[in-house]
TIPAFI-761349 format. One record per residue (C-alpha): residue in one letter; x, y, z. Coordinates in steps of 0.1 Angstrom, whole numbers, padded with zeros to 4 digits, always signed. Example, Ala and Ser with C-alpha at 12.3 -4.5 7.8 and 13.67 -1.06 7.14 Angstrom:
A+0123-0045+0078;S+0137-0011+0071;
//
This chain:
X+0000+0000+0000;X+0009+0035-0010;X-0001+0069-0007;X+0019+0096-0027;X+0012+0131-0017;X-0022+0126-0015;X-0048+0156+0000;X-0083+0156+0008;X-0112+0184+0017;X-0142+0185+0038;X-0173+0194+0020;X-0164+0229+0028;X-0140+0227+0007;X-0115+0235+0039;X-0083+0206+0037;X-0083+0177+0055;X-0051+0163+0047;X-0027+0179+0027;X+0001+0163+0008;X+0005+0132+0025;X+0032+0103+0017;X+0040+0069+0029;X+0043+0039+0021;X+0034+0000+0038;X+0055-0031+0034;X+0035-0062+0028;X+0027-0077+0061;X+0036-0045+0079;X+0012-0029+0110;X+0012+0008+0103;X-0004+0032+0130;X-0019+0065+0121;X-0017+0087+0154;X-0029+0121+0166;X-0053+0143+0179;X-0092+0147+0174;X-0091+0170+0138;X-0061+0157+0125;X-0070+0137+0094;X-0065+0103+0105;X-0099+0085+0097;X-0098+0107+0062;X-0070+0090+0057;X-0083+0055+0065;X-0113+0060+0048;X-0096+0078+0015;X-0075+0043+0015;X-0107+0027+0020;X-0123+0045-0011;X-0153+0061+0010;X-0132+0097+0009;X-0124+0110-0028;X-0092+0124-0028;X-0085+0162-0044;X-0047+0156-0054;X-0023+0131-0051;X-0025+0091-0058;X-0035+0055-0032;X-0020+0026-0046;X-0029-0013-0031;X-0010-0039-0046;X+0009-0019-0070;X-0028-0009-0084;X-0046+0027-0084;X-0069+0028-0069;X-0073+0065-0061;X-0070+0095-0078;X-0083+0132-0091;X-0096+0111-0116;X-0101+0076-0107;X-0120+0062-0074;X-0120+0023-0075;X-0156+0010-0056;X-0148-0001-0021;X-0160-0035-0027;X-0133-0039-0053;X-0105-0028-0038;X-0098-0059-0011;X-0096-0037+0022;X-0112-0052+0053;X-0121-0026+0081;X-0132-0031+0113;X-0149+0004+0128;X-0154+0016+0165;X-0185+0001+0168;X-0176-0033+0153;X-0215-0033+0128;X-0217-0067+0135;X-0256-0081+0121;X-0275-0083+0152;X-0298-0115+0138;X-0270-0133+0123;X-0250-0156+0147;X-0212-0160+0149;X-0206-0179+0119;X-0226-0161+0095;X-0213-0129+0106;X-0180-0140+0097;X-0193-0156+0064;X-0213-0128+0055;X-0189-0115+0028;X-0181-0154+0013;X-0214-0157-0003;X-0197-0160-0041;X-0176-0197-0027;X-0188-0227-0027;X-0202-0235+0007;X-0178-0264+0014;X-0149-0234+0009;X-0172-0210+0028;X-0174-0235+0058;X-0137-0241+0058;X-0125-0202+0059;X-0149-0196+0085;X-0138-0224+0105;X-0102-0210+0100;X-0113-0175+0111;X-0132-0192+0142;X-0096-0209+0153;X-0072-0183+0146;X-0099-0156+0164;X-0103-0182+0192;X-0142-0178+0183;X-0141-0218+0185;X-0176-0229+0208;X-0188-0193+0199;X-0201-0201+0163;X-0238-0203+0170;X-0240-0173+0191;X-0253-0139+0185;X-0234-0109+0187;X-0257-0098+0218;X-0243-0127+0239;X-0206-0123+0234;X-0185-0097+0255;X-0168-0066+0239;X-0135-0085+0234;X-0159-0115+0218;X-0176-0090+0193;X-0141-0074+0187;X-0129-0108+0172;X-0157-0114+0154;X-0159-0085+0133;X-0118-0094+0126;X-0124-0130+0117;X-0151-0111+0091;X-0128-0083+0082;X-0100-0111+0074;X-0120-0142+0060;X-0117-0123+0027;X-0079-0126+0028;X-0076-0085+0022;X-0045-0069+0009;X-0047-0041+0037;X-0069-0041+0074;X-0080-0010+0084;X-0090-0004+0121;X-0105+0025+0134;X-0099+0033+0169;X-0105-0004+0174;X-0099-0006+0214;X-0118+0027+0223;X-0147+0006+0237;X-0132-0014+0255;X-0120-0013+0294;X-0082-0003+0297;X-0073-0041+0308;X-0089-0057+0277;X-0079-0033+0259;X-0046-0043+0267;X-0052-0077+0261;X-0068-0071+0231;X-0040-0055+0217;X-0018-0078+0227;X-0042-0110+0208;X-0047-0085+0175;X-0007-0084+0171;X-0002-0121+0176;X-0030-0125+0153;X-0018-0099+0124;X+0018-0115+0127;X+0008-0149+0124;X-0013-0145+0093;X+0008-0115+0080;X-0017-0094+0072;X-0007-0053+0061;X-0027-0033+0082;X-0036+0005+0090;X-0046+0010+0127;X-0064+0046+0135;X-0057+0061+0172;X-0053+0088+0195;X-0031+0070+0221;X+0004+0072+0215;X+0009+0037+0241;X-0014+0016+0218;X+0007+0030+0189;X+0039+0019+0204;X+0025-0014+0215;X+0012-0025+0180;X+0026+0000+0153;X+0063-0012+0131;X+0059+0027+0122;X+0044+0055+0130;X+0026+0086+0110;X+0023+0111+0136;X-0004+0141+0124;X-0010+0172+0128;X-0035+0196+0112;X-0039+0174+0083;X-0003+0175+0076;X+0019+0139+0084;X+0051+0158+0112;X+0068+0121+0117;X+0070+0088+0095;X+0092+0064+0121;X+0092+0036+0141;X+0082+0037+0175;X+0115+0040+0191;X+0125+0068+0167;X+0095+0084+0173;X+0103+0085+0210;X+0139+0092+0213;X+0146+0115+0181;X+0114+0134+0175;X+0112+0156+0148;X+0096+0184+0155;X+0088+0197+0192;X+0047+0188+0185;X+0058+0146+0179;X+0083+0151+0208;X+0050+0160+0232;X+0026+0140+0216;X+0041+0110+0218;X+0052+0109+0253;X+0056+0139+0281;X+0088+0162+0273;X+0102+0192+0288;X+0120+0220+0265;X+0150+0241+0284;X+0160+0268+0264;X+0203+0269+0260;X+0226+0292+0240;X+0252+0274+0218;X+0293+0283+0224;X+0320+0262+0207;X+0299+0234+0196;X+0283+0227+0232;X+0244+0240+0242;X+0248+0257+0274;X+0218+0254+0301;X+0207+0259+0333;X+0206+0221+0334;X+0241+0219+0322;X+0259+0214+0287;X+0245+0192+0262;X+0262+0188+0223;X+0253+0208+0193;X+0238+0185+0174;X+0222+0205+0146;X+0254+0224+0141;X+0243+0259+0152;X+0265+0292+0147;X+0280+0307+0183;X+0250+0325+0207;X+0224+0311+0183;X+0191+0305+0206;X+0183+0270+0209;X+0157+0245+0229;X+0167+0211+0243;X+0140+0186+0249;X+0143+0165+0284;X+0123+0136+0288;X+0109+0128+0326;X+0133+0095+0323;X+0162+0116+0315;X+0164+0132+0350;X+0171+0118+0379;X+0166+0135+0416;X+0192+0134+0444;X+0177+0154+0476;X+0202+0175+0489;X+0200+0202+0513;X+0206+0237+0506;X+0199+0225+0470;X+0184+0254+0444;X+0157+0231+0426;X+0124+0222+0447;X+0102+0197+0443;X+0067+0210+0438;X+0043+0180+0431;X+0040+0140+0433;X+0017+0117+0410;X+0021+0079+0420;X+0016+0060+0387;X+0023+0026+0405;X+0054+0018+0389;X+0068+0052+0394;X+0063+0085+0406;X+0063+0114+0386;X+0073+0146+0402;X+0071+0183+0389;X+0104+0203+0401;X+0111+0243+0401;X+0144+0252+0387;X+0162+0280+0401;X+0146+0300+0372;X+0117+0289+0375;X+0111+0265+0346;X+0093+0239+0353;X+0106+0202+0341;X+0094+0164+0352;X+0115+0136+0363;X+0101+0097+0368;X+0117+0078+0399;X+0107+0046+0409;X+0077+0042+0433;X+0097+0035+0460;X+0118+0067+0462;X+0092+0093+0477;X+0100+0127+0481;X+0074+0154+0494;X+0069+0191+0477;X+0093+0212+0492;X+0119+0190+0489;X+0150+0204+0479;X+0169+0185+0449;X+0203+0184+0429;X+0193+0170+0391;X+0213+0139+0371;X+0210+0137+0334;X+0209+0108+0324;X+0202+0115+0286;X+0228+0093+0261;X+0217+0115+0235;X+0207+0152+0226;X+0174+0168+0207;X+0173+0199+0200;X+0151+0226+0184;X+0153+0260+0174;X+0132+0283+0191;X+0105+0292+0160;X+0098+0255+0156;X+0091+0248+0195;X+0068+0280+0193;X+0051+0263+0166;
//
C-alpha cells in the first residue's frame, strides 16, 4: 500500500489532509496517530475508497486505486475494516457474521475459511451465538475474523480498542498483534493513544493539522522526535532553552552537544524527557520539588528550577519525596534533541 502526496477536503472545501506520503510493506502494522481533527480516519477511509481524494494518488498492490480522476468501488478494492463500533448483524449468529462477505464460494470453501477465522480468532464454541451474547473482546474478534476471512490486501481499524475497558484493551491488543503477525496481514490502525501505537505500530505517521510531522518507528519516534509537536505527543517532554558556544548548548541544566550544528550564541531548545532526570535530595539544593503523582510503577514529580522552569523527572515508586523537597538533578540523557526556538513555538 501506497499513498503519494495525496490531500483531501471536507465538503467545505477546507483541507483535510494535505500532501501526505507513505508507504506499507507487505505484512507491515502501520499506526496512524494524533489528535481529534487531524486527518487520521480521512485517511483510513480515502484508502478505504469512502473519501475522494483532491490531489495526489492511493496505490494497493501496486494498483490505483485512487485518484483526481479515478475512485476504485470499495468493494473492489480488497480492504477489510473493522470500525469503533464493530457493525456486527445483530440477527445473524457468529458464523454467518464471519461468512457474510463469502457468499460467491462454494459453501464447502465458505465453511472451511470460516472455520479457520473461528480458530485463529479463538471464536471456537462461539459459532452459533449472536453478537448480543458475546463480551466486547468477543464481538471485537468477530468483526476481525469477518474483516479477514476475505484474505484483504490491507486491514484498516479504526480506533479499534476505544470501547473497550483499559485491561482488555490491553489484552486485546496484545491477541490482534499475535494475530496480524501470524497471518501476516498489512494493516492501517487509527488512534489517539500514543501507548497503543507503540505497542502494535512497526511505524508510526504522527499528524498534525492534516499535515503527516513524523514517519518512524516507535522508538525513533520516542527518542529522536522531529519536531517539538511529535516530541509532546508522543510521550511527556520538557523543553529548556540553552545558548550554543563552541559546539556545546549551554543550560541551566548543564551542557548538552550541538547537534544541529548551530552558529556561536544562536538561541536553541533542548527537549528533556521525565526518564532523562534523575533527583538526588540535597539540602541547601536550588531546585524544589513541587508536586507528586504515584503512577504505580513510578512516581512522577514536577520540580522548580532555580529560574523557574518547570521540568518532570520519573523515579521509581519506592523513592518518595514530598513538595518542598530540595533537589540536585542527574541527566541521564545518552543523546541530545534539539530545536530552534520558532519551531518549539510552533
Amino acid at each position: 500500500m501506497e499513498l503519494r502526496h495525496v490531500s483531501c477536503s471536507y465538503e467545505t472545501g477546507r483541507p483535510a489532509v494535505q500532501e501526505i506520503s507513505f508507504a506499507a510493506r507487505e505484512g507491515e502494522i502501520l499506526c496512524l496517530l494524533g489528535p481529534s481533527g487531524c486527518g487520521k480516519t480521512t485517511i483510513l477511509r480515502a484508502i478505504a475508497g469512502f473519501e475522494p481524494v483532491r490531489s495526489g494518488q492511493i496505490f494497493l498492490s501496486g494498483q490505483l486505486v485512487s485518484s483526481p480522476d479515478v475512485m476504485t468501488p470499495t468493494e473492489n478494492r480488497r480492504v477489510g475494516m473493522v470500525f469503533q463500533e464493530y457493525a456486527l448483524f445483530p440477527h445473524l449468529r457468529v458464523q454467518d457474521n464471519i461468512a457474510f462477505g463469502l457468499r460467491q464460494l462454494t459453501r464447502s470453501i465458505r465453511a472451511a475459511r470460516v472455520q479457520e477465522m473461528l480458530r485463529l480468532t479463538g471464536l471456537e464454541g462461539f459459532e452459533r451465538r449472536y453478537p448480543h451474547e458475546l463480551s466486547g473482546g468477543q464481538q471485537q474478534r468477530v468483526a476481525l475474523a469477518r474483516a479477514l476471512v476475505q484474505n484483504p490486501v490491507v486491514l484498516l481499524l479504526d480506533e479499534p480498542f476505544s470501547n473497550l475497558d483499559p485491561d482488555m484493551a490491553g489484552r486485546m491488543r496484545q491477541e490482534l498483534h499475535d494475530l496480524l503477525r501470524r497471518t501476516k496481514t498489512t494493516t492501517v490502525l487509527v488512534t489517539h493513544d500514543h501507548d497503543e501505537a507503540f505497542a502494535m505500530a512497526d511505524r508510526i505517521a504522527v499528524l498534525n493539522q492534516g499535515r503527516l510531522e513524523q514517519f518512524d518507528t516507535p522508538e525513533m519516534m520516542y527518542h529522536m522526535p522531529a519536531t517539538p509537536f511529535v516530541a509532546d505527543f508522543v510521550g511527556q517532554a520538557d523543553f529548556i532553552p540553552g545558548t550554543v558556544s563552541q559546539g556545546m548548548v549551554q543550560t541551566e541544566l548543564g551542557e548538552f552537544p550541538d547537534t544541529i550544528g548551530c552558529k556561536d550564541d544562536a538561541a536553541v531548545v533542548v527537549m528533556i524527557r521525565p526518564d532523562d532526570i534523575h533527583l538526588v535530595p540535597t539540602e541547601g539544593a536550588r531546585s524544589r520539588v513541587l508536586s507528586r503523582q504515584f503512577r504505580g510503577s513510578e512516581n512522577l514529580y514536577t520540580v522548580s528550577l532555580p529560574s523557574g522552569q518547570i521540568v518532570h523527572s520519573s523515579q521509581g515508586s519506592t523513592s518518595v519525596y514530598q513538595a518542598g523537597t530540595t533537589v540536585e538533578l542527574r541527566i541521564l540523557a545518552t543523546h541530545t534533541v534539539l530545536f530552534r526556538p520558532e519551531e518549539s513555538a510552533g
